[in-house]
C-alpha positions in Angstrom: 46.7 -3.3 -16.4 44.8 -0.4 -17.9 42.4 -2.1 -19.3 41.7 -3.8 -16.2 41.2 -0.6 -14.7 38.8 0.4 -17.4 37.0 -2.4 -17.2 36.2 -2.4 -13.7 35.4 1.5 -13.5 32.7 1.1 -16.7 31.5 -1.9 -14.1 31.2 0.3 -11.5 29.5 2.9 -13.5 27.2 1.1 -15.1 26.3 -0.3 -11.3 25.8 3.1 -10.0 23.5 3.7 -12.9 21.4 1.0 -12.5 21.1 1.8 -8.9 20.2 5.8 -9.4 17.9 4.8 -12.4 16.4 2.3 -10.1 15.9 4.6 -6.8 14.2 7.3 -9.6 10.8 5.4 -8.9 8.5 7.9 -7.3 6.2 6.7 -4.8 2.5 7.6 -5.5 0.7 9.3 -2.9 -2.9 9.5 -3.4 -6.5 11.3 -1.8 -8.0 7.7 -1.5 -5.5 6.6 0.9 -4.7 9.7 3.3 -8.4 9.1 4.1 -7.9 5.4 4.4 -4.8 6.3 6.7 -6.9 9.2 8.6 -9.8 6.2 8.9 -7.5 3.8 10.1 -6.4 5.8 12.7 -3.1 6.4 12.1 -0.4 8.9 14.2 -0.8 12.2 13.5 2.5 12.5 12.6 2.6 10.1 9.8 -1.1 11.5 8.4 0.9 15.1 8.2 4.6 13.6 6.9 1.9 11.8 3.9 0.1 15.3 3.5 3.0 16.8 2.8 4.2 14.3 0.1 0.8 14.5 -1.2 1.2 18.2 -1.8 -2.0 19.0 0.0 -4.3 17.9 2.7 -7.4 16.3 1.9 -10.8 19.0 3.8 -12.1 16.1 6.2 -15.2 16.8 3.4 -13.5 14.9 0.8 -12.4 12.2 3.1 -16.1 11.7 4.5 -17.3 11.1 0.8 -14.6 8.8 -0.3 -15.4 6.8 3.2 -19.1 6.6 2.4 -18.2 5.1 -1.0 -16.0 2.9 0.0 -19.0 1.8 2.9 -21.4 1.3 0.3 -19.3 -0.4 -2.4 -17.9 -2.7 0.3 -19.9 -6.1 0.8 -21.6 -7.1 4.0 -20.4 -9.8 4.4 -17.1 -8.4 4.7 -15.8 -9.8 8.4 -12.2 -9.4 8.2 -9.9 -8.0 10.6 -9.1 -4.6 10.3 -11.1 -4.1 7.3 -8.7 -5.8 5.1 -8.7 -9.3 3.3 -6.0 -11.5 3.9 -3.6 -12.4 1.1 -5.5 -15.3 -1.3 -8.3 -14.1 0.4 -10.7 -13.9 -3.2 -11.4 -17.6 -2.8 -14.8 -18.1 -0.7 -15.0 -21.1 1.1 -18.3 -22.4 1.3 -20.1 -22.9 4.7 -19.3 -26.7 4.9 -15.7 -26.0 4.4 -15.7 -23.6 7.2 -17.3 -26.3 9.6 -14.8 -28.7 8.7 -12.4 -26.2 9.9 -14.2 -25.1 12.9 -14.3 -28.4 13.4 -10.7 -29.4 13.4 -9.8 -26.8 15.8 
């Protein structure tokens, strides 16, 4: 019986460890993405709660130079919606492929 009991409380312990050691994980807040966020046109309340996180908030001068490189490193071409690719989306298809599926519509 008591080594039933000990078994079960090490399991439970080494459960509870696990899960603490797991929830340690910080979350990484970043410059680059408060001005993607601020961009993006996200609730003020949600821009502040992520300043705060971030420790600081980002002069709208840093955020206006991040947005221009981002501008000029981003391609042309680039048509998606909302700015952002979809997932898988690093495969081009070529311009017959998209009349095809123009097509099958």
């Amino acid at each position: 019986m008591k080594f039933k009991k000990l078994v079960i409380t090490t399991v439970i312990f080494s459960l509870f460890s696990f899960l603490s050691h797991a929830g340690n994980e910080k979350a990484k807040y970043s410059t680059e993405e408060y001005c993607l966020l601020n961009k993006a046109g996200i609730i003020e309340g949600h821009l502040k709660a992520y300043a705060k996180k971030l420790g600081q908030t980002p002069s709208k001068k840093v955020c206006r130079s991040f947005n221009e490189f981002v501008k000029n490193a981003t391609p042309k071409d680039w048509d998606y919606r909302g700015g952002r690719p979809y997932p898988g989306s690093a495969l081009r298809l070529s311009a017959s492929q998209i009349e095809k599926l123009k097509a099958a519509k």
